[in-house]
N, C-alpha and C positions, 0 to 999 in steps of 0.2 A: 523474722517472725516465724514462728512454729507451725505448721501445718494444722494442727489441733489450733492454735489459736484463729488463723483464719476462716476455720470451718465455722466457729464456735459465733465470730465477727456477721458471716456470712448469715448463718441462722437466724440470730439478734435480726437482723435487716430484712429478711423476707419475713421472721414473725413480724415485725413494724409493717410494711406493705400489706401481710394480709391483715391484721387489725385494724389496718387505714379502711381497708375494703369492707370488714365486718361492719362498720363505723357505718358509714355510708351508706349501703344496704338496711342494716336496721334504722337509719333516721328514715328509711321511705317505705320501713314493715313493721309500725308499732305494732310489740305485741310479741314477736316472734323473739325469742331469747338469742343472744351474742353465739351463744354455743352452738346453737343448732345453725345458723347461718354460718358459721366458721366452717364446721363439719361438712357442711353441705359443698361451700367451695374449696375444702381439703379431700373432698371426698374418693376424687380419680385418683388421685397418686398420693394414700396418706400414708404411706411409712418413711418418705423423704422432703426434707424442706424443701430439699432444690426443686424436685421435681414437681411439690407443690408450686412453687413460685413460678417454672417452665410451663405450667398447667393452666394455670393462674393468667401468665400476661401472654400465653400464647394465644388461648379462647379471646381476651380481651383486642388483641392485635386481628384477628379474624371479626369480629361483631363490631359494625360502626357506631356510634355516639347518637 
């Protein structure tokens, strides 16, 4: 497999992970639009997926349940 196809495989998967998460936050913020919630947790590191995703499940790995 291509390097560009991997990337491409990779993005697809943390877009999914963070839609999962948009999902979930707005079932418990009727009201607040998908986008702005997205934004919000893309917000630190939005020019790259990964480092959204690193952003993303590293805060999560640090805050308990």
């Amino acid at each position: 497999m291509r390097l560009e196809e991997r990337i491409e495989e990779l993005r697809a998967e943390i877009d999914g992970i963070i839609d999962e998460r948009v999902a979930k936050i707005a079932s418990e913020s009727p009201g607040v639009p998908p986008g702005v919630i997205r934004n919000l947790l893309t917000a630190r590191a939005p020019a790259c997926r990964c480092a959204q995703y690193i952003e993303l499940c590293g805060s999560e790995a640090k805050t308990p349940d």
